[in-house]
N, C-alpha and C positions, 0 to 999 in steps of 0.2 A: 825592398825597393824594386827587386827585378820583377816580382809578381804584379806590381802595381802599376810600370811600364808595359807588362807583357799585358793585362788587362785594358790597360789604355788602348795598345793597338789593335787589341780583339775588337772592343768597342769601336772603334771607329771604321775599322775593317766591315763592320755588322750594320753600318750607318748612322753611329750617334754622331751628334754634335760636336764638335770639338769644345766646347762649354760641360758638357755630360760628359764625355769619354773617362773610363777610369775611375770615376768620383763612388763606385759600388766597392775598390777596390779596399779602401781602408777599413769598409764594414765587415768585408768578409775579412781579412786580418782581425780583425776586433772579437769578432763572431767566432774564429775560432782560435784564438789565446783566450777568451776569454777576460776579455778586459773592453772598457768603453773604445768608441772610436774617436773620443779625443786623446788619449794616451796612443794610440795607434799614429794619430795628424801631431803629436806632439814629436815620435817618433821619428817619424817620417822627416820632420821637418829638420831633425837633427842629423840626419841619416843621409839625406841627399847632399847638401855643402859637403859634409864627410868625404862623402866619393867622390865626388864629380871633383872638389878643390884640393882635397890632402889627401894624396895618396902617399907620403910618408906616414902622415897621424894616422890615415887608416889601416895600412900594414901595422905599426906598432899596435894600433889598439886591437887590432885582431889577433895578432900572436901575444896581447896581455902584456904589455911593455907599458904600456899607457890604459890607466882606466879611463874609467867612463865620464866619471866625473871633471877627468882633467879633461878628454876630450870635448864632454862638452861646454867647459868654460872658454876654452882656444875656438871653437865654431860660434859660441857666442861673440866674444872679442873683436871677431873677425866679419862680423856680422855688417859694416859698413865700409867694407874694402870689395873691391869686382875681384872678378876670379884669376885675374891675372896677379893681383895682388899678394892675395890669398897662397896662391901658387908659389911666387917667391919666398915668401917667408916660412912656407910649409915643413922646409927641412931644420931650420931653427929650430921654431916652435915645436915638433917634435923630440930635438934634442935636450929642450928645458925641460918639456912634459917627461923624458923619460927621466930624468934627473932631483924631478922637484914634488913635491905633495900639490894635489889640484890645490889648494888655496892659494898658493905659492905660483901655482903656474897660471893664474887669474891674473894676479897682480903680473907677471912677466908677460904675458901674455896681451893685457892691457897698454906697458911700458912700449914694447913692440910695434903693436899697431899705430900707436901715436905716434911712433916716430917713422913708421912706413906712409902715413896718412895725415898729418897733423890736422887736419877737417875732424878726424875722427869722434872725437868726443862731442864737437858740435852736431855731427848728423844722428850720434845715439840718441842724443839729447833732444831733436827732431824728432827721431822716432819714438822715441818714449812720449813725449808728449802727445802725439798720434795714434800711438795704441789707448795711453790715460780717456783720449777722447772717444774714440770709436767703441771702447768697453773691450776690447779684446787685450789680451794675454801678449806681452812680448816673448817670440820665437824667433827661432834660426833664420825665419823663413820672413826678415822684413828686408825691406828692400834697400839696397847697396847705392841711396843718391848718391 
């Protein structure tokens, strides 16, 4: 993520767009893992909510308290809550995640948010239909009406 920031500002510093800025950054991440640059934007898109809104879930899941998988079912979940939200509930939901099997922390994690947000299931439900329409893949990265 910081490479992908630090690339943005290089670009834009250089004269791109701010539409262009940065968009080379996921290919070279791609190019060298060695992996497509949809796994790279799939990444990505898991990786940014992470930091920027759960800096408890992010400490745990860096020192391996919380996998991956739980992590990312709690940035899914959270997926129609603004960052303030997200933020409150942050120290919670990592104390289930560190406590429960990701399947287990889906379901709590789901429980949670409805009751932080009770819109909640109707805006997934928006977005899901939204993605079903456009052809695209539901990510981390849909937007928090």
């Amino acid at each position: 993520m910081a490479f992908a920031e630090q690339r943005r500002r290089a670009d834009l510093a250089g004269g791109a767009s701010v539409d262009s800025a940065g968009r080379a950054a996921a290919l070279e991440v791609a190019m060298a893992r060695r992996v497509s640059k949809a796994a790279v934007d799939y990444q990505l898109a898991f990786a940014e909510p992470l930091v920027a809104d759960f800096p408890h879930l992010s400490a745990a899941f860096l020192d391996g308290r919380v996998s991956q998988a739980a992590a990312k079912h709690i940035v899914k979940a959270c997926e129609t809550l603004d960052s303030d939200q997200r933020r409150a509930i942050d120290q919670e939901l990592t104390a289930l995640a560190v406590g429960l099997t990701p399947g287990k922390t889906r379901k709590a994690a789901d429980r949670l948010v409805a009751s932080t947000d009770p819109d909640s299931a109707a805006k997934r439900a928006r977005a899901a239909r939204a993605c079903r329409r456009s052809g695209r893949s539901s990510t981390a990265t849909a937007p928090a009406a």
